[in-house]
C-alpha positions in Angstrom: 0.0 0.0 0.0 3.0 2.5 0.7 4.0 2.5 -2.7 0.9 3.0 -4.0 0.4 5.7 -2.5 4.0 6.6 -3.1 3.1 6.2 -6.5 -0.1 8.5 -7.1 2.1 11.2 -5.0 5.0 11.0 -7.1 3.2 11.5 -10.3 1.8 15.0 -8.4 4.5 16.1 -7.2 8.3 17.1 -8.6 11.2 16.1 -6.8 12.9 18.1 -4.2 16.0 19.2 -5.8 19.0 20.9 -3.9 19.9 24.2 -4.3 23.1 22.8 -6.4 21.2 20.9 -8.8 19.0 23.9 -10.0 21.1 26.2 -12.3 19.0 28.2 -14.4 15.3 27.6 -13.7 13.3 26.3 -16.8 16.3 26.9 -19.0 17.2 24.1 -16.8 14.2 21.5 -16.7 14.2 21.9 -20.1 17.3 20.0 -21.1 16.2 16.6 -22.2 18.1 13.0 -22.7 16.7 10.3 -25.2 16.8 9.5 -28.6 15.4 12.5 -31.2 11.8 10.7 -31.5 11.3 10.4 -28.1 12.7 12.6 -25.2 12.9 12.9 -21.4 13.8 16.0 -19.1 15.9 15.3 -16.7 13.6 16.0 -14.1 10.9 13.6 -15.5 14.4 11.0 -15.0 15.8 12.1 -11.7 11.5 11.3 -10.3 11.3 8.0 -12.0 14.7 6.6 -10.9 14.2 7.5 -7.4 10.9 5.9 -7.8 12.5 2.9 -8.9 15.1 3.0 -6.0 12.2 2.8 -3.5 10.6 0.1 -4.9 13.3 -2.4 -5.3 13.7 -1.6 -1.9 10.6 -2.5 -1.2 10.5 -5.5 -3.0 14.2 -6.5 -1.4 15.9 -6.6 -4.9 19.7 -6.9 -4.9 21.6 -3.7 -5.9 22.9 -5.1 -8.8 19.0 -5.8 -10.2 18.5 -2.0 -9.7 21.8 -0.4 -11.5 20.9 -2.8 -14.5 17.0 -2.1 -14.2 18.4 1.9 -14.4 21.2 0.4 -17.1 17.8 -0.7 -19.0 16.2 2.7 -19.0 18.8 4.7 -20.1 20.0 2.3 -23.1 16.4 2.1 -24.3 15.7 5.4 -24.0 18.8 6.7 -25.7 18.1 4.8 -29.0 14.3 3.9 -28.9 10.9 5.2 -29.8 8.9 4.5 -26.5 5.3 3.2 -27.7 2.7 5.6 -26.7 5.3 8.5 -25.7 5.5 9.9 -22.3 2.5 8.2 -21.1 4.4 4.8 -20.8 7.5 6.2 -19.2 6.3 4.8 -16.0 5.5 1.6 -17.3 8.8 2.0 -18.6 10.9 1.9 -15.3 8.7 -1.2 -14.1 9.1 -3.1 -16.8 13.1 -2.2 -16.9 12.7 -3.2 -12.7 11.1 -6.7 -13.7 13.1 -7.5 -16.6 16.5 -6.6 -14.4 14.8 -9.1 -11.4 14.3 -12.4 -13.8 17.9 -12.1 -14.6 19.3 -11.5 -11.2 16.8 -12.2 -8.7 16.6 -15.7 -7.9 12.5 -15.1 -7.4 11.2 -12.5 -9.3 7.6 -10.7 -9.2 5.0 -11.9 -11.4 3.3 -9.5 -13.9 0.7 -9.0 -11.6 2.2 -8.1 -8.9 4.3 -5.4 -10.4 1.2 -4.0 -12.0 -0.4 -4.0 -8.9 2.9 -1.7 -7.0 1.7 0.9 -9.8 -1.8 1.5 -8.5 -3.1 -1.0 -11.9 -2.4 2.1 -13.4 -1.7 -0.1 -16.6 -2.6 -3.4 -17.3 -0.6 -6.5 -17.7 -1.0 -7.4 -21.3 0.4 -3.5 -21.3 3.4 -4.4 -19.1 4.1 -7.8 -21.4 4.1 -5.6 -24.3 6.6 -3.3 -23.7 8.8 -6.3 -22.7 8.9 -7.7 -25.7 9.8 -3.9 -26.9 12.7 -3.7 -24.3 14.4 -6.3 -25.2 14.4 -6.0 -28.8 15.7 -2.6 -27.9 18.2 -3.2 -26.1 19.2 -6.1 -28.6 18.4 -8.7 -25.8 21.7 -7.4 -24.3 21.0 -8.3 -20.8 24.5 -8.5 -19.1 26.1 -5.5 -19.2 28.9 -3.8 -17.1 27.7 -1.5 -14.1 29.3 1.0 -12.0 28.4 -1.8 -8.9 30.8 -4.3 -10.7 33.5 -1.9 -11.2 33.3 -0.7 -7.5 33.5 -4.0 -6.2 36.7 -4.8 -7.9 37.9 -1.5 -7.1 37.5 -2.2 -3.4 39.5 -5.6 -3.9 42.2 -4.0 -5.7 42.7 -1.3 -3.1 42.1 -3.6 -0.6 39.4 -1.6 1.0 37.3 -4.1 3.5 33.9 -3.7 4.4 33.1 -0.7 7.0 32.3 2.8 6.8 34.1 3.4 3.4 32.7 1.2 1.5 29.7 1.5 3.0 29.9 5.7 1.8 30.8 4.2 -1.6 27.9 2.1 -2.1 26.0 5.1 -1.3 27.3 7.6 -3.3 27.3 5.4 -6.2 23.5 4.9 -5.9 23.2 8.5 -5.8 25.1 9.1 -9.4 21.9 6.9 -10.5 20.0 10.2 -9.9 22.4 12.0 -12.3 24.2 14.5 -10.0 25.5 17.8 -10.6 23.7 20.6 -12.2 24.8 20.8 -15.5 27.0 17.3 -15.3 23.9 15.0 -16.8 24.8 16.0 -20.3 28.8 16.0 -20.0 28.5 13.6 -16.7 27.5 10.7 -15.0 25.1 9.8 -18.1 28.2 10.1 -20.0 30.4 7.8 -18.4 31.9 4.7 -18.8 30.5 2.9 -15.8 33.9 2.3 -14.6 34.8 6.4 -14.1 31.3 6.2 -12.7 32.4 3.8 -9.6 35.7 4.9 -10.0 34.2 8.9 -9.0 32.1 7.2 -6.2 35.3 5.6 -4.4 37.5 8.3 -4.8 34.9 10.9 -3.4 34.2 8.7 -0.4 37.9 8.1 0.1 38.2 12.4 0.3 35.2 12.3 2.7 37.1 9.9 4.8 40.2 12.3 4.9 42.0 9.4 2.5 42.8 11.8 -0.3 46.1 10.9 -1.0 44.7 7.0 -2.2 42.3 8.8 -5.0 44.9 9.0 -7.8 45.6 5.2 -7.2 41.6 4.9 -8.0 42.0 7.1 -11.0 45.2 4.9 -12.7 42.6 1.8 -12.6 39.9 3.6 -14.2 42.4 5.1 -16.8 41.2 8.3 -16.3 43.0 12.1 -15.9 40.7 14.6 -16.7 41.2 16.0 -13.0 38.8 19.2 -13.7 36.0 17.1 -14.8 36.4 14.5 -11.7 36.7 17.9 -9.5 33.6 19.0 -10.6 31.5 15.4 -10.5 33.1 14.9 -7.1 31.8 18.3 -6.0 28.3 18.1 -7.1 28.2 14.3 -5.8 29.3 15.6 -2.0 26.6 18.1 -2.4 24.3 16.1 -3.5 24.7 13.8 -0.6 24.7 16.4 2.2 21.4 17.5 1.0 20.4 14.2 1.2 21.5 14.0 4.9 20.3 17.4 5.9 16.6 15.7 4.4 16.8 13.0 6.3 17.8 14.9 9.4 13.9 16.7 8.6 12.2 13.2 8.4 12.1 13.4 4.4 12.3 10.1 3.6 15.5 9.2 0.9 15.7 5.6 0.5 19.3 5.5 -0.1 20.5 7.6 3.1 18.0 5.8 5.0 20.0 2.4 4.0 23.4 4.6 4.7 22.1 5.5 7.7 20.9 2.0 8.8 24.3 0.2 7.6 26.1 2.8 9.8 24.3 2.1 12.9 25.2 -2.0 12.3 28.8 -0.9 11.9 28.7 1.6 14.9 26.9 -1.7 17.1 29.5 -4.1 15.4 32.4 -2.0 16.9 30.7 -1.5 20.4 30.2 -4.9 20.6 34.0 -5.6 19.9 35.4 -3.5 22.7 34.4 -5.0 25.4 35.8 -8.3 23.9 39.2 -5.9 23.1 39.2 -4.6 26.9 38.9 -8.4 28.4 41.5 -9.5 26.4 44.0 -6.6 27.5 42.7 -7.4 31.3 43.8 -11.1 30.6 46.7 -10.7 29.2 
């Protein structure tokens, strides 16, 4: 039921943007992505994907299911005439969700279900339709490389173990989904090869975590120089993520910092639970 109501409120309502990622006012919800016959503001994007976010929350999909279901979106919708124009846009992201599940998910939703999440706002013969339509756009190319992939070997390499960095990397690399930084969608994170896009999430968590000096190790693996470019993506993603904290702080729900948040609590318990073990064995020894 919460995400059908989340649903009918998201198609009211625009996102709440920070103060960062509004430049120039219409001039700025005007600028669109997608192929010529068929285009979508960045805006329009930003809502749907964050939609999506929630929902594969909700339905406990793996992260990798949502960074291809995104993967999906922004493949099809880069080279593809979506049937029945903006109206379908929202069938659009569901049907990238499900398609992303019955490759990854060892139980996926049926067709029913996910219509159901979407208030029956379309029906299933609607939702097996633009399926078929998917996949032949996207050439039935199902595996494909994601920023979660690259990040993950990018922890091994640099030896990073599972705490509080990785954990900040795993969130900030969910937040590039949303496209981050002002003017950055068309020259930015859509732009990139999905290994600069992990490659930009570790290195900006390792200068939140006062590690600056291992960043240019992250950049050699990624093959990439262009320092005023990463400046400016690593800039807009902070800012993007302390507005995201600050809303949290208010009780606006965010369903990545609210998984930050949670995953930072189990580390903070995790470590109070070790010290007492720590002091006894000083005591003992």
């Amino acid at each position: 039921m919460r995400l059908r109501r989340l649903w009918h409120c998201r198609s009211r309502v625009a996102v709440h943007q920070s103060p960062q990622m509004v430049t120039a006012g219409a001039a700025e919800a005007s600028r669109t992505l997608g192929a010529p016959g068929f285009t979508i503001s960045r805006c329009q994007r930003r809502e749907l994907v964050l939609w999506m976010l929630e929902t594969a929350e909700h339905l406990g999909f793996c992260a990798e299911t949502l960074h291809l279901a995104v993967n999906y979106f922004d493949r099809f919708v880069s080279q593809a005439l979506l049937p029945g124009g903006h109206r379908f846009t929202p069938l659009l992201g569901v049907t990238c969700l499900w398609t992303a599940s019955k490759y990854e998910e060892v139980q996926s939703p049926t067709a029913s279900e996910m219509v159901n999440i979407i208030a029956d706002s379309y029906s299933v013969p609607q939702l097996l339709a633009l399926e078929v339509s998917l996949l032949h756009g996207l050439h039935w190319e199902l595996s494909h490389p994601t920023p979660l992939a690259f990040l993950h070997l990018y922890l091994q390499a640099m030896q990073v173990a599972p705490g509080a960095l990785s954990c900040l990397a795993d969130c900030l690399l969910e937040l590039s989904l949303l496209d981050v930084g002002g003017g950055a969608v068309q020259q930015g994170s859509a732009a990139l090869q999905p290994s600069r896009i992990a490659a930009l999430a570790l290195s900006t968590a390792l200068t939140r975590a006062g590690q600056p000096e291992r960043v240019s190790s992250v950049m050699q693996l990624a093959a990439w120089d262009n320092q005023h470019c990463i400046a400016h993506l690593a800039q807009a993603l902070l800012q993007e993520f302390d507005h995201r904290q600050a809303c949290l702080a208010q009780n606006q729900y965010c369903p990545i910092m609210a998984r930050y948040a949670n995953a930072q609590l189990r580390l903070d318990l995790a470590a109070s639970a070790l010290q007492p073990v720590a002091r006894s064995t000083r005591s003992h020894a």
